[in-house]
N, C-alpha and C positions, 0 to 999 in steps of 0.2 A: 762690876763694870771694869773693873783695872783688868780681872782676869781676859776679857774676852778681847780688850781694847790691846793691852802687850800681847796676845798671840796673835793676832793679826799681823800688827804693826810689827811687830820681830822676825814674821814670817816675808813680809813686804821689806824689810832694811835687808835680811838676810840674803832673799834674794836680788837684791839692789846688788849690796857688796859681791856676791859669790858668783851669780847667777845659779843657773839648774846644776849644782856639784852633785857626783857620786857624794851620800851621805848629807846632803843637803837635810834632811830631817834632821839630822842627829845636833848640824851645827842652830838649825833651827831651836830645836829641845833647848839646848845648851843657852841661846840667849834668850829664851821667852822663861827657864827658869832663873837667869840673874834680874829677868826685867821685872817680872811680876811682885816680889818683894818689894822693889823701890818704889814699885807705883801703887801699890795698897797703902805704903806708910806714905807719900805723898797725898793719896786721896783721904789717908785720914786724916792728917795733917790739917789740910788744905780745904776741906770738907765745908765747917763750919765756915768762913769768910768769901767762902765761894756762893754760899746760900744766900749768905746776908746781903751779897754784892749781886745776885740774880733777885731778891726780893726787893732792894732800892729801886733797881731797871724799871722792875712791875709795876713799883707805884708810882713811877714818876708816869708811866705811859698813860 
């Protein structure tokens, strides 16, 4: 999930910040590969408590 969710979202800021640049991919590349590391070790991080706290929601409903 982190992979597909940073290349979007990287893709989407990138062109926020830059707009359509010559090389626009490459600055692209550049931060969806700093992104996706942080967001793997946050989602495993963050994983477990994120369960636990979507399984409380469940049972109170």
């Amino acid at each position: 999930m982190s992979f597909v969710l940073t290349f979007f979202m990287s893709a989407w800021v990138t062109f926020i910040n830059m707009g359509l640049v010559e090389n626009y991919t490459s600055y692209w590349m550049s931060a969806w590969f700093l992104a996706w590391p942080a967001a793997g070790v946050i989602s495993f991080i963050s994983a477990p408590r994120i369960h636990c706290l979507a399984h409380e929601i469940c049972e109170k409903l």
